[in-house]
mmJSON file of the N, C-alpha and C atoms, coordinates in Angstrom:
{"data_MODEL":{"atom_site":{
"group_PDB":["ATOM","ATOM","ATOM","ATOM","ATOM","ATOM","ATOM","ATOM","ATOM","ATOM","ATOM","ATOM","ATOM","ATOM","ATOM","ATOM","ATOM","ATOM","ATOM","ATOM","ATOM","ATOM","ATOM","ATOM","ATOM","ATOM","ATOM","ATOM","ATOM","ATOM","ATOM","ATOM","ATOM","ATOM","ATOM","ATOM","ATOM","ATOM","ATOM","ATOM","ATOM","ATOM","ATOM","ATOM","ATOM","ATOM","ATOM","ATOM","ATOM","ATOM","ATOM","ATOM","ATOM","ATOM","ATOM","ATOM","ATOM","ATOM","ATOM","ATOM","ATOM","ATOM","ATOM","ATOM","ATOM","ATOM","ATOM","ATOM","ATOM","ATOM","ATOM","ATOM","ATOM","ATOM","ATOM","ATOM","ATOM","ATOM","ATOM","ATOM","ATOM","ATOM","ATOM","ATOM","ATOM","ATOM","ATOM","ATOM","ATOM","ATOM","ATOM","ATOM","ATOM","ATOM","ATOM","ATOM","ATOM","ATOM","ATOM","ATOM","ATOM","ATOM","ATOM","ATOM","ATOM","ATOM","ATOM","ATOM","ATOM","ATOM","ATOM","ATOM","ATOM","ATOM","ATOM","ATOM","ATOM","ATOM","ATOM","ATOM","ATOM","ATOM","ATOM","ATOM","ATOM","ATOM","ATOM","ATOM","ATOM","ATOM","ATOM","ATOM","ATOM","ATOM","ATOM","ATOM","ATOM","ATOM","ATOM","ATOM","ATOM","ATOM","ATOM","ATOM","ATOM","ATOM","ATOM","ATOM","ATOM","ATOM","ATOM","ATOM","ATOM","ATOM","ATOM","ATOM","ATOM","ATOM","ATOM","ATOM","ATOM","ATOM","ATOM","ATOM","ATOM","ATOM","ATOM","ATOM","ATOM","ATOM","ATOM","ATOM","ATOM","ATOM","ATOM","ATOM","ATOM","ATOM","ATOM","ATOM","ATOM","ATOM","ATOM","ATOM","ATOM","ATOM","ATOM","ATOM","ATOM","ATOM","ATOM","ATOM","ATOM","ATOM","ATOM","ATOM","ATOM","ATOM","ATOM","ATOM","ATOM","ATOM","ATOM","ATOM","ATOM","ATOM","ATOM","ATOM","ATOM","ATOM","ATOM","ATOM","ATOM","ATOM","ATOM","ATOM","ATOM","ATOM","ATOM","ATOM","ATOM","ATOM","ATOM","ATOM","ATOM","ATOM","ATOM","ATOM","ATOM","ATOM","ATOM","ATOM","ATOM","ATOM","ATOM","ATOM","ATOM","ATOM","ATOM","ATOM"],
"id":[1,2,3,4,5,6,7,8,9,10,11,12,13,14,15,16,17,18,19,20,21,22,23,24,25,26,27,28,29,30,31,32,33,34,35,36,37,38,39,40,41,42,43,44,45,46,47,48,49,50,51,52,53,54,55,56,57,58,59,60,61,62,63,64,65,66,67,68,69,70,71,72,73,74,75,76,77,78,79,80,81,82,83,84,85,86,87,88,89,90,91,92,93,94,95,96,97,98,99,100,101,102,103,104,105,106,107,108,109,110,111,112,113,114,115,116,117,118,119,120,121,122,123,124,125,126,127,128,129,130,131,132,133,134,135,136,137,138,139,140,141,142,143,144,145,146,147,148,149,150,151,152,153,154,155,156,157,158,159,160,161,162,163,164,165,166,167,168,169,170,171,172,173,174,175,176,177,178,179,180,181,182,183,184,185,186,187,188,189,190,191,192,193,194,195,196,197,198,199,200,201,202,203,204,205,206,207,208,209,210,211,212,213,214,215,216,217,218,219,220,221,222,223,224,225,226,227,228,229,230,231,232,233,234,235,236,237,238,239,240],
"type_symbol":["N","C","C","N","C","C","N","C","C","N","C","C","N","C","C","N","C","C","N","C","C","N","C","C","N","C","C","N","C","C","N","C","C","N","C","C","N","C","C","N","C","C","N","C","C","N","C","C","N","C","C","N","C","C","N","C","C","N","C","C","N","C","C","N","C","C","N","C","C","N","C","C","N","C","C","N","C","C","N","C","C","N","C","C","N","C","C","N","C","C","N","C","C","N","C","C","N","C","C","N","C","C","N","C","C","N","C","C","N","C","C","N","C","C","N","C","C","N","C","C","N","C","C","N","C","C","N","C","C","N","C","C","N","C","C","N","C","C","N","C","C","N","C","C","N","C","C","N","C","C","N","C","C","N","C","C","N","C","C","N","C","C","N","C","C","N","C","C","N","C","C","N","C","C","N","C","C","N","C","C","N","C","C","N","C","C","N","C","C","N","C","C","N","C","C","N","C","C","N","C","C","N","C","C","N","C","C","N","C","C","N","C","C","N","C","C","N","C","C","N","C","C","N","C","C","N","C","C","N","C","C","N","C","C","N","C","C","N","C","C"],
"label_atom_id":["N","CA","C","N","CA","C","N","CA","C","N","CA","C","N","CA","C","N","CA","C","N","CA","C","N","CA","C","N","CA","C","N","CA","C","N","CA","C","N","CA","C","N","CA","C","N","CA","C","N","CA","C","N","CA","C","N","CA","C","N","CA","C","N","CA","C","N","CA","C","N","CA","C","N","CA","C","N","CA","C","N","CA","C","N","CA","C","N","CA","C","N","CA","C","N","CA","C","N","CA","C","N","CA","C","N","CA","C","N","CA","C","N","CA","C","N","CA","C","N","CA","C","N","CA","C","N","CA","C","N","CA","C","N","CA","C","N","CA","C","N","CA","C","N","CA","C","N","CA","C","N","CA","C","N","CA","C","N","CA","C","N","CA","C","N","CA","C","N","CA","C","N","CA","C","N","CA","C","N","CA","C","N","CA","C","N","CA","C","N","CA","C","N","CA","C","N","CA","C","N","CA","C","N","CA","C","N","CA","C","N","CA","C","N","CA","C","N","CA","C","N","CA","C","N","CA","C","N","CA","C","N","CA","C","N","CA","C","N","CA","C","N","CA","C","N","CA","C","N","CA","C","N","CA","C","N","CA","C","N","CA","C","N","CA","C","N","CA","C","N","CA","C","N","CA","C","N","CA","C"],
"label_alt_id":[null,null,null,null,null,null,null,null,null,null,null,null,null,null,null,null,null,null,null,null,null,null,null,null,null,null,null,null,null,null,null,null,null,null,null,null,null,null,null,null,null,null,null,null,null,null,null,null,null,null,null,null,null,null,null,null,null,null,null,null,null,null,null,null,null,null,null,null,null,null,null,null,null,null,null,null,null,null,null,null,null,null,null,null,null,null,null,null,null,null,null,null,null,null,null,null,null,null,null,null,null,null,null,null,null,null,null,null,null,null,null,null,null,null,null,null,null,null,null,null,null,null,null,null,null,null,null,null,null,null,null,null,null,null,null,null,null,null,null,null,null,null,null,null,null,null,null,null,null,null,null,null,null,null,null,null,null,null,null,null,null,null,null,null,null,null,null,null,null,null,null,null,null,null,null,null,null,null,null,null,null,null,null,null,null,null,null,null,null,null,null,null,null,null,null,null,null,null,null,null,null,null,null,null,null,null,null,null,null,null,null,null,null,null,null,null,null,null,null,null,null,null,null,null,null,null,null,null,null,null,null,null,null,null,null,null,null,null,null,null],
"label_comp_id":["UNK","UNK","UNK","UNK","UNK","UNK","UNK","UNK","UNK","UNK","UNK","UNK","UNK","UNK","UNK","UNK","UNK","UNK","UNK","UNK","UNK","UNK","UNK","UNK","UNK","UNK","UNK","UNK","UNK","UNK","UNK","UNK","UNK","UNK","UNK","UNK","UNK","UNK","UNK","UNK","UNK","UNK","UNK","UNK","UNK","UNK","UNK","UNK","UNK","UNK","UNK","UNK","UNK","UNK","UNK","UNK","UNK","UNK","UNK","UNK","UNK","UNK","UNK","UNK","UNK","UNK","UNK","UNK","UNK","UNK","UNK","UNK","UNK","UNK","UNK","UNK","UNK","UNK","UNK","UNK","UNK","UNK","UNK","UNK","UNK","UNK","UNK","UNK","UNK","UNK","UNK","UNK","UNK","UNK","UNK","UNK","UNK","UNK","UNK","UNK","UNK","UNK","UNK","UNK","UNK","UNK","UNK","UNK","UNK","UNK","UNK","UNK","UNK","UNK","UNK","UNK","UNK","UNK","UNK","UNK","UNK","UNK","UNK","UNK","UNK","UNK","UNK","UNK","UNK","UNK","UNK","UNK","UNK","UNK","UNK","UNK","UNK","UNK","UNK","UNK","UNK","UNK","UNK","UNK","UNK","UNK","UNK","UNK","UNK","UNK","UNK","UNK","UNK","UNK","UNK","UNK","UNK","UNK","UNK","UNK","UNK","UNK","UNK","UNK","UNK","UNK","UNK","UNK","UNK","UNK","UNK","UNK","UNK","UNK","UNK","UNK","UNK","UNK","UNK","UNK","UNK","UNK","UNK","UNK","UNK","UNK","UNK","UNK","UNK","UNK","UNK","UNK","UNK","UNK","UNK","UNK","UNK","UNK","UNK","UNK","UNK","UNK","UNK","UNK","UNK","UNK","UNK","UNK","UNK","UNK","UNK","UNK","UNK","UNK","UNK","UNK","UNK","UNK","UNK","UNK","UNK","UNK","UNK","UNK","UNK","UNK","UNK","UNK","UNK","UNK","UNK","UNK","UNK","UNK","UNK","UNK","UNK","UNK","UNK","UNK"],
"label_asym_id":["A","A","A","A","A","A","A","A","A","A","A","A","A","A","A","A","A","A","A","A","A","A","A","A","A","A","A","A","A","A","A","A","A","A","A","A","A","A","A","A","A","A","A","A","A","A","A","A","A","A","A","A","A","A","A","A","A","A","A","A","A","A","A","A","A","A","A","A","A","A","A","A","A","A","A","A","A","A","A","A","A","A","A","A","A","A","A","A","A","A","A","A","A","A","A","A","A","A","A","A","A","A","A","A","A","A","A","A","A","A","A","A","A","A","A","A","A","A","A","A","A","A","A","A","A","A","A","A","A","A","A","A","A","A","A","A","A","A","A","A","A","A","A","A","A","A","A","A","A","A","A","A","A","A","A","A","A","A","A","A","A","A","A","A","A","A","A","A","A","A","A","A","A","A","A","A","A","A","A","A","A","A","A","A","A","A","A","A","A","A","A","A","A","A","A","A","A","A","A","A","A","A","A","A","A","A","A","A","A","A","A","A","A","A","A","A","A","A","A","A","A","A","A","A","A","A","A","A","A","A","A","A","A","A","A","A","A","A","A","A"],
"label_entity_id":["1","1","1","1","1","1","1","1","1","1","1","1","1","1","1","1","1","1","1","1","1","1","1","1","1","1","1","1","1","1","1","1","1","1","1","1","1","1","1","1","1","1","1","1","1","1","1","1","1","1","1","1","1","1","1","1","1","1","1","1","1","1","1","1","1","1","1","1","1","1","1","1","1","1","1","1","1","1","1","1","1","1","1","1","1","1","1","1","1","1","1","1","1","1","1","1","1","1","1","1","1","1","1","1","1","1","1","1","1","1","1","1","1","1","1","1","1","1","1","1","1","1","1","1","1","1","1","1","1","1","1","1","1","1","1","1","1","1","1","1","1","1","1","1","1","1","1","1","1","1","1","1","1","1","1","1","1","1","1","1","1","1","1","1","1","1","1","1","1","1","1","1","1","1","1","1","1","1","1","1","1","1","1","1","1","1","1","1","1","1","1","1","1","1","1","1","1","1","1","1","1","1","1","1","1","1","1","1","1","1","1","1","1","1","1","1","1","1","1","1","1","1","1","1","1","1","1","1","1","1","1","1","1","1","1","1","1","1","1","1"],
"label_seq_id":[1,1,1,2,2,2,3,3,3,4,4,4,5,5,5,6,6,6,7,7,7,8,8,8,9,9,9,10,10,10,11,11,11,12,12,12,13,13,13,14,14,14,15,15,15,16,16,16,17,17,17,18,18,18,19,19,19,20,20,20,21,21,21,22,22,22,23,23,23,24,24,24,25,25,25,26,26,26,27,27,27,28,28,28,29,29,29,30,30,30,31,31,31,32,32,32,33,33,33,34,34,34,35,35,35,36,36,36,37,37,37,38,38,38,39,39,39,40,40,40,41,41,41,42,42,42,43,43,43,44,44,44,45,45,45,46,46,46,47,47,47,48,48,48,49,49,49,50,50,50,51,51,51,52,52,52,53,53,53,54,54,54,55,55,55,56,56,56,57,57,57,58,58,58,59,59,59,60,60,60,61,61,61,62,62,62,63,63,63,64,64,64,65,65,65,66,66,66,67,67,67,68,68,68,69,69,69,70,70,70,71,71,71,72,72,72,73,73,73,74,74,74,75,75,75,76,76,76,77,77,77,78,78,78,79,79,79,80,80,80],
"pdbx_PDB_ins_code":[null,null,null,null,null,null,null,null,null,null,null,null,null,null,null,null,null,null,null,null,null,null,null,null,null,null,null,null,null,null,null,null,null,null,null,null,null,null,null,null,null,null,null,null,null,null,null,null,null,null,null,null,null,null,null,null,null,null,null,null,null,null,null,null,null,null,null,null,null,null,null,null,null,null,null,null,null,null,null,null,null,null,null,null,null,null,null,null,null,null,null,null,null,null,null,null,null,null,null,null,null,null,null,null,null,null,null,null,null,null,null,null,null,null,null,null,null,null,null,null,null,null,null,null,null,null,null,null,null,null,null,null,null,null,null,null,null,null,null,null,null,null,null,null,null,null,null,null,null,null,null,null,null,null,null,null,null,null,null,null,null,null,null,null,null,null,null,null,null,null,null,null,null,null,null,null,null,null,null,null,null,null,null,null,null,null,null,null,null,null,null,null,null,null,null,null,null,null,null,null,null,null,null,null,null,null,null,null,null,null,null,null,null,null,null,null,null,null,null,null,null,null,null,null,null,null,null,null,null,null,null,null,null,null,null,null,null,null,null,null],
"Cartn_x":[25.561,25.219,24.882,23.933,23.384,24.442,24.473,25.235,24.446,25.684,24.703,26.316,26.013,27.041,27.858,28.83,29.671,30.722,31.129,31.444,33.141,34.183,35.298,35.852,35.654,36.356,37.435,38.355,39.82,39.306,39.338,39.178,40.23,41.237,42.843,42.371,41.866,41.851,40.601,39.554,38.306,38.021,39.171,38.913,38.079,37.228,36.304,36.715,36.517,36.674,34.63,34.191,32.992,33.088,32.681,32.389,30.707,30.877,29.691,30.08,29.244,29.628,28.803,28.484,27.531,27.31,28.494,28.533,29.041,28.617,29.557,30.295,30.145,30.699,31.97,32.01,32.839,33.702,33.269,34.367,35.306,34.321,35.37,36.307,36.006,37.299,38.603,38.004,38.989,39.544,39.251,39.724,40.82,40.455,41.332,42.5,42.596,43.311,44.545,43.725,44.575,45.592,45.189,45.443,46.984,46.217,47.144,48.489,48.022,49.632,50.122,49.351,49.77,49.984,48.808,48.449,47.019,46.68,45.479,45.594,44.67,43.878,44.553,43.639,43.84,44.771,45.72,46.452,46.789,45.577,45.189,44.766,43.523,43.646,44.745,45.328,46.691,47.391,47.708,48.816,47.889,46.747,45.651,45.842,45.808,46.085,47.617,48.324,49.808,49.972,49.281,49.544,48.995,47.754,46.491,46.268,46.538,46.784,45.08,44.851,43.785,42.483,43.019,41.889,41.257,41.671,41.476,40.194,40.074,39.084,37.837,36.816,35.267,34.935,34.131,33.152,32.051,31.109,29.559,28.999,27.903,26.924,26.114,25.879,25.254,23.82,23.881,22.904,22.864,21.721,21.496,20.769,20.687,20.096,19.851,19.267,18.555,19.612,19.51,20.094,21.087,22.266,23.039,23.078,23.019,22.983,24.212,24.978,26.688,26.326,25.326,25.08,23.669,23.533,22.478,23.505,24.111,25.196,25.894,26.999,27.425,26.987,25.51,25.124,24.704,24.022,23.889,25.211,26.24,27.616,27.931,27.628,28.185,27.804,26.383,25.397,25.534,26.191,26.73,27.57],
"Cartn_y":[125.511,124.214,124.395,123.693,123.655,123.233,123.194,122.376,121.563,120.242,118.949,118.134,117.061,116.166,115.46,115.666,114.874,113.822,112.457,111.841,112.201,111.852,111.82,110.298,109.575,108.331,108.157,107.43,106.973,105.575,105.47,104.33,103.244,103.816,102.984,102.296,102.715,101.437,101.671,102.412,102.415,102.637,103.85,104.665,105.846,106.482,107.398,108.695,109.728,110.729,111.332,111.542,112.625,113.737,114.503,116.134,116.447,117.856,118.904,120.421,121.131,121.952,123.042,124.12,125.395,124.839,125.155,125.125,123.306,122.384,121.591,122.168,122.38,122.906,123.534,124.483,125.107,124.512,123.661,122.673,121.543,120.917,120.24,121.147,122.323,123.051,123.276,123.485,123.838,122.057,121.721,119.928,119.765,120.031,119.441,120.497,122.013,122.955,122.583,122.266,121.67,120.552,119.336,118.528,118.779,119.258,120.125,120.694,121.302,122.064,120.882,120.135,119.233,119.681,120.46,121.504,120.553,119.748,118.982,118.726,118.642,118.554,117.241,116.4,115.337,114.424,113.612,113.223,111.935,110.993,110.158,110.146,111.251,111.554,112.187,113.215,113.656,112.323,111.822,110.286,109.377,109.663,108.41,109.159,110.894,111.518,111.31,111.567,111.381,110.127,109.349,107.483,106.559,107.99,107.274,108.394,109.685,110.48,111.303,112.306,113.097,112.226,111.616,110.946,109.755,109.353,108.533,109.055,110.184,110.76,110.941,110.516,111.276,111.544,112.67,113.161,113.073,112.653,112.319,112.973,113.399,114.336,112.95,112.866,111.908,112.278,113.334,114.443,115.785,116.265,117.846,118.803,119.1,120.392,121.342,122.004,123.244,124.361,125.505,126.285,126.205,126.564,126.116,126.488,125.557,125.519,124.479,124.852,124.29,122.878,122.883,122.313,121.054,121.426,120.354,119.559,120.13,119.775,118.572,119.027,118.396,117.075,117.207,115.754,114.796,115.65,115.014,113.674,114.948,114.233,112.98,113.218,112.537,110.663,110.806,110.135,108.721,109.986,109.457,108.339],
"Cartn_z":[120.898,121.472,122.944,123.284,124.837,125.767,126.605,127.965,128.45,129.129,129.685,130.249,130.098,130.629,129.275,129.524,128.041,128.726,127.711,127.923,126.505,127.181,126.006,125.935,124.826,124.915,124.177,124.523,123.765,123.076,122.199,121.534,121.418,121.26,121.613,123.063,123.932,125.236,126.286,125.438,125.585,127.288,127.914,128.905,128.482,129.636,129.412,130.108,130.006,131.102,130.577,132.011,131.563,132.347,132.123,132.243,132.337,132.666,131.972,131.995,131.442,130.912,130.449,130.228,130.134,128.743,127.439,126.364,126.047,125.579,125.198,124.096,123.14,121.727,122.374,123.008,123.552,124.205,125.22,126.07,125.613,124.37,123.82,122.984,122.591,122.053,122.82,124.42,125.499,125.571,125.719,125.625,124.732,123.597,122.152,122.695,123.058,123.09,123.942,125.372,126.426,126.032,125.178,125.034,123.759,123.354,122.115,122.496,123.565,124.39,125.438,125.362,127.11,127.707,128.224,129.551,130.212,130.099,130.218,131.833,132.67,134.06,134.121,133.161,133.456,133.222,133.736,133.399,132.356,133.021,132.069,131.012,130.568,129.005,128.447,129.093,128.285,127.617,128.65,128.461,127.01,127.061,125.976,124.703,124.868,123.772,122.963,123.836,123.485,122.889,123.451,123.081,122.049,121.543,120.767,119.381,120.104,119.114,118.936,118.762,118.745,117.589,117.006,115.916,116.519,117.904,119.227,119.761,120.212,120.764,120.429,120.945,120.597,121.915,121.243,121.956,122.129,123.036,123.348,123.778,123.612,124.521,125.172,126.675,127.197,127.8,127.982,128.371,128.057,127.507,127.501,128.266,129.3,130.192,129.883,130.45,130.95,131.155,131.642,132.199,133.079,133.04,133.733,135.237,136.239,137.47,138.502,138.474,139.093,139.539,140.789,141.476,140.855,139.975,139.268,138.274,137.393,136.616,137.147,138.343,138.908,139.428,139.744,140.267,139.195,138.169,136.652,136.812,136.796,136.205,136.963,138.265,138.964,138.855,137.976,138.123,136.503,135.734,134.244,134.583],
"occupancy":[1.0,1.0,1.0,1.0,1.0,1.0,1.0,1.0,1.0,1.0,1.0,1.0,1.0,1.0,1.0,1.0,1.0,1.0,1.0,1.0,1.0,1.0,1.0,1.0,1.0,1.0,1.0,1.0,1.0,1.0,1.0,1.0,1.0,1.0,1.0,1.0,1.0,1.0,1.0,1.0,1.0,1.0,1.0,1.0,1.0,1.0,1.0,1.0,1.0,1.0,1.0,1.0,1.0,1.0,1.0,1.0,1.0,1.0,1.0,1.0,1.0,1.0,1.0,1.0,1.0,1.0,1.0,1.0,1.0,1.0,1.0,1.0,1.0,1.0,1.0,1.0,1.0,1.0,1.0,1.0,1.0,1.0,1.0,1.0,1.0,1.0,1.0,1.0,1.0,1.0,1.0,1.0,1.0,1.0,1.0,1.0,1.0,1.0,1.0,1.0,1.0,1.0,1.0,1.0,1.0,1.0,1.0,1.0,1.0,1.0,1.0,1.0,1.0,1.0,1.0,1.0,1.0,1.0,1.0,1.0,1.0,1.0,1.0,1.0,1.0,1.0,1.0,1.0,1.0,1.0,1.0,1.0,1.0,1.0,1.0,1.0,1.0,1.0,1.0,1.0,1.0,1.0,1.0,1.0,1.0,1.0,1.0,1.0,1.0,1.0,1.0,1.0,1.0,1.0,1.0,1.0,1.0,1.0,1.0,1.0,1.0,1.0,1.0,1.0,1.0,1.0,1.0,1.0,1.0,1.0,1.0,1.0,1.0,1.0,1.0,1.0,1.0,1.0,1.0,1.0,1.0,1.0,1.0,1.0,1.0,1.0,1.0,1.0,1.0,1.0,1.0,1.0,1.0,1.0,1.0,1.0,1.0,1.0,1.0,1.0,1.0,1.0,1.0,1.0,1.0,1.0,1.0,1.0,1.0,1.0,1.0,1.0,1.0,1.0,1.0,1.0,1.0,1.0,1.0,1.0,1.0,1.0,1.0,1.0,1.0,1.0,1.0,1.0,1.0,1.0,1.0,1.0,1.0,1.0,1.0,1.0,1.0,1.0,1.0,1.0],
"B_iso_or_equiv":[0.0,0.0,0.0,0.0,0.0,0.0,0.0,0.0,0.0,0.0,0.0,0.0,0.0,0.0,0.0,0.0,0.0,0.0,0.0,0.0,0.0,0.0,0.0,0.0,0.0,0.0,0.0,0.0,0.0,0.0,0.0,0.0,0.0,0.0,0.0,0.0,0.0,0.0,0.0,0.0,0.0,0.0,0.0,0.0,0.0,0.0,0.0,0.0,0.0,0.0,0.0,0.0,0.0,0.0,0.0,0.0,0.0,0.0,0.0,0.0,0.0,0.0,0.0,0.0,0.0,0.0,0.0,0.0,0.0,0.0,0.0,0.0,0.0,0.0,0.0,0.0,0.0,0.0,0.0,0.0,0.0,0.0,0.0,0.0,0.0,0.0,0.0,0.0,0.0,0.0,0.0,0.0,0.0,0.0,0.0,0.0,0.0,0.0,0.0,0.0,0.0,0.0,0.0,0.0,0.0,0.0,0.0,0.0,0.0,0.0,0.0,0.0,0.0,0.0,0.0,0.0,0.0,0.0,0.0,0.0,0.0,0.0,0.0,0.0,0.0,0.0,0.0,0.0,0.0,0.0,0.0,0.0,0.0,0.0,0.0,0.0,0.0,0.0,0.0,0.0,0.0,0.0,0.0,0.0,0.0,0.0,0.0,0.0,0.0,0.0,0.0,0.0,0.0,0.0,0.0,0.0,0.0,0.0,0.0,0.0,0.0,0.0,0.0,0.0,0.0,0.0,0.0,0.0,0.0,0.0,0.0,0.0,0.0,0.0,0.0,0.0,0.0,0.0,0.0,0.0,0.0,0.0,0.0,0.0,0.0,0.0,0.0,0.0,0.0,0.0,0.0,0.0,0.0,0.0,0.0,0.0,0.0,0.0,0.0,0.0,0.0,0.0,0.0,0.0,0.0,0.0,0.0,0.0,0.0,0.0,0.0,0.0,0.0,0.0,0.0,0.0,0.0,0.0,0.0,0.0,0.0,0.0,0.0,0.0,0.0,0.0,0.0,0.0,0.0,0.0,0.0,0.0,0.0,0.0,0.0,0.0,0.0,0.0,0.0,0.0],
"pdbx_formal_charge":[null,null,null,null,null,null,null,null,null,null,null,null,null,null,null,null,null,null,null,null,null,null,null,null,null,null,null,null,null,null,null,null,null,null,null,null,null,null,null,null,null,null,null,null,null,null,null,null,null,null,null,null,null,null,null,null,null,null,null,null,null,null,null,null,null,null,null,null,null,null,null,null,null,null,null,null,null,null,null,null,null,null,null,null,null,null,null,null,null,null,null,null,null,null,null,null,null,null,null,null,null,null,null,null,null,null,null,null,null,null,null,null,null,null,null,null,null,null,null,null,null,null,null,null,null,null,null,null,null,null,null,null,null,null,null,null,null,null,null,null,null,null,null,null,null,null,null,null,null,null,null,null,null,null,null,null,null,null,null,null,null,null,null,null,null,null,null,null,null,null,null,null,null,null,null,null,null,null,null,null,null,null,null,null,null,null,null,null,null,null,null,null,null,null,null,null,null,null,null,null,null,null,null,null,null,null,null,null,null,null,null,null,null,null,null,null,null,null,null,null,null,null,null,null,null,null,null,null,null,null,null,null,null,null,null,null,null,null,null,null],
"auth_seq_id":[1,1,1,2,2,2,3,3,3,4,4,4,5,5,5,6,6,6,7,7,7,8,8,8,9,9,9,10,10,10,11,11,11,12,12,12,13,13,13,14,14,14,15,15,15,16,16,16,17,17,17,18,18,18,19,19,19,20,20,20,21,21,21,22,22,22,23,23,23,24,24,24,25,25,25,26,26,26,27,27,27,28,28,28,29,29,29,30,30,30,31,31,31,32,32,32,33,33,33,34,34,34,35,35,35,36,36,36,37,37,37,38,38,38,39,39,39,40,40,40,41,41,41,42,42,42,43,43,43,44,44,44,45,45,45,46,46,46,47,47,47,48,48,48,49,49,49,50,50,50,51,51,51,52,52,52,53,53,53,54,54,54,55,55,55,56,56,56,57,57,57,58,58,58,59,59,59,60,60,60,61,61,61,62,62,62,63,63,63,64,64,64,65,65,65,66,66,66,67,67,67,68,68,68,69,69,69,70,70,70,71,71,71,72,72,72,73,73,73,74,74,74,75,75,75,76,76,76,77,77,77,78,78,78,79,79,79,80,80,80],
"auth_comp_id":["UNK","UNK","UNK","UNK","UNK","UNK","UNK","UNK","UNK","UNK","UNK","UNK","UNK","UNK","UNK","UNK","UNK","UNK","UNK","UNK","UNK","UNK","UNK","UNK","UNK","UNK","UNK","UNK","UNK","UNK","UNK","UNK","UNK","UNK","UNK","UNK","UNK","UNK","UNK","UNK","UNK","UNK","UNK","UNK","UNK","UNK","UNK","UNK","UNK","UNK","UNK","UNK","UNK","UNK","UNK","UNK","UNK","UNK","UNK","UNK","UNK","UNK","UNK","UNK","UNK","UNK","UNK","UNK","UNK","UNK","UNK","UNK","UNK","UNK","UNK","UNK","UNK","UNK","UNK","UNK","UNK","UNK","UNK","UNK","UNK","UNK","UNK","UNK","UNK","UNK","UNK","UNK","UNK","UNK","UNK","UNK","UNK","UNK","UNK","UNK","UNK","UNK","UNK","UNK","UNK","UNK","UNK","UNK","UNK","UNK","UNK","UNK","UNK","UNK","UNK","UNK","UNK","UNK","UNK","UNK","UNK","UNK","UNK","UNK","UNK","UNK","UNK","UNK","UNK","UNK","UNK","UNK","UNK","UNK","UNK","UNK","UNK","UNK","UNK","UNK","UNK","UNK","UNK","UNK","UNK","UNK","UNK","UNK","UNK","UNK","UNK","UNK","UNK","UNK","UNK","UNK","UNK","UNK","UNK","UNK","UNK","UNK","UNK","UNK","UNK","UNK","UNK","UNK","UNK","UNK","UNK","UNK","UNK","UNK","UNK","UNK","UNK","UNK","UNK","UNK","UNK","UNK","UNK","UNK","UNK","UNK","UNK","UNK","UNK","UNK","UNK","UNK","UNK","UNK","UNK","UNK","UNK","UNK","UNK","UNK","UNK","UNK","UNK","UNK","UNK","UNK","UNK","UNK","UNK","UNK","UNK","UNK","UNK","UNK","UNK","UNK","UNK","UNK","UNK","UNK","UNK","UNK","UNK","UNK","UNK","UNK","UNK","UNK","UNK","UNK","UNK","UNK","UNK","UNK","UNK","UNK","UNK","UNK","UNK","UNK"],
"auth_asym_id":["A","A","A","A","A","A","A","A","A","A","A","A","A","A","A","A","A","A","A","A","A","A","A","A","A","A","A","A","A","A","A","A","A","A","A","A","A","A","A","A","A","A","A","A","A","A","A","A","A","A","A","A","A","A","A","A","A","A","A","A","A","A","A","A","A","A","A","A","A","A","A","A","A","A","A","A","A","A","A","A","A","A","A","A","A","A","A","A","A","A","A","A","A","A","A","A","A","A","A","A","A","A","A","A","A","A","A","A","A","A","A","A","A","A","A","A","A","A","A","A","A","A","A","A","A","A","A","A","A","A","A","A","A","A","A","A","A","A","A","A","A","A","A","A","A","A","A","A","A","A","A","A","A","A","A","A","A","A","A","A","A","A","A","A","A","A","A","A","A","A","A","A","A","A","A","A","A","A","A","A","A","A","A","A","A","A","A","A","A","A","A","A","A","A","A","A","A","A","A","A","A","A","A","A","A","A","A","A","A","A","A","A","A","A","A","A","A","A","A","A","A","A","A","A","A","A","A","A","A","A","A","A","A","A","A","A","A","A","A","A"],
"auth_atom_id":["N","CA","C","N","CA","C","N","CA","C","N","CA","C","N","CA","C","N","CA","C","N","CA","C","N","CA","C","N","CA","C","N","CA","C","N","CA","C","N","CA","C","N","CA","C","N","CA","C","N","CA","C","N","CA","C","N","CA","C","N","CA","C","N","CA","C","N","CA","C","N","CA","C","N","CA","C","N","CA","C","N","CA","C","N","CA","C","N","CA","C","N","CA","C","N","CA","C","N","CA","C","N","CA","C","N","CA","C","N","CA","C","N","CA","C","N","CA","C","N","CA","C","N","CA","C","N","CA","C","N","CA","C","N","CA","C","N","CA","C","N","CA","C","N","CA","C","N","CA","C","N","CA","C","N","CA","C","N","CA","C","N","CA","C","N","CA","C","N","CA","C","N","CA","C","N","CA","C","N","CA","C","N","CA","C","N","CA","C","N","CA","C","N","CA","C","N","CA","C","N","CA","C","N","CA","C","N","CA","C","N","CA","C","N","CA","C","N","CA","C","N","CA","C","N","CA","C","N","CA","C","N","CA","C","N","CA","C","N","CA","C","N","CA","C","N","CA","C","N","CA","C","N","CA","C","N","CA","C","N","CA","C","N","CA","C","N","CA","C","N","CA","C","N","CA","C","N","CA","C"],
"pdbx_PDB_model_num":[1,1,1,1,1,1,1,1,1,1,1,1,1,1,1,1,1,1,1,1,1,1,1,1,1,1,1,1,1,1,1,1,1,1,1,1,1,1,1,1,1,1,1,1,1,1,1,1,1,1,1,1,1,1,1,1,1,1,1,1,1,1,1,1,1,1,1,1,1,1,1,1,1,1,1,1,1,1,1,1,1,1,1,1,1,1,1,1,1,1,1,1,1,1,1,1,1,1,1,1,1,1,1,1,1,1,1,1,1,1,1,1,1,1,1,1,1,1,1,1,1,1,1,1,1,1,1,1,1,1,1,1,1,1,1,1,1,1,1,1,1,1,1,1,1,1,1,1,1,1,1,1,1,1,1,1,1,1,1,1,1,1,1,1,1,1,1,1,1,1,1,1,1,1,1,1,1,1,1,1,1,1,1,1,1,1,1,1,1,1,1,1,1,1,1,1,1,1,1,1,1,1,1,1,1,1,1,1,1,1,1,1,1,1,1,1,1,1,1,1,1,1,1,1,1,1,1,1,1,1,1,1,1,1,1,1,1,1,1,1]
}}}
């Protein structure tokens, strides 16, 4: 799968977290993983996971890019 900007939503209370990412395919694996151990960055999805439960979650691709470039990515994201 390409990389681009992804969006993760909780459906239990329809908070968003977005990202991007080289691989999405890949990142949401590191996502579910994190989340899995409750080792997660974020605190607020940890807490939506714990509260809503992993069958809560989707994943969106909101955008797909090009080659990965840190600094293009990033503003993509920023922009989602």
């Amino acid at each position: 799968m390409k990389g681009g900007i992804y969006i993760i939503r909780c459906l239990g209370n329809n908070k968003i977290y977005i990202g991007s990412a080289k691989s999405l395919k890949d990142r949401w694996k590191q996502h579910l993983k994190n989340l899995e151990k409750g080792i997660h960055i974020n605190n607020h999805l940890q807490r939506s996971y714990e509260k809503y439960g992993k069958e809560s979650l989707t994943f969106e691709i909101y955008e797909e890019l090009g080659e990965y470039n840190k600094e293009i990515y990033f503003k993509r994201e920023n922009l989602a």
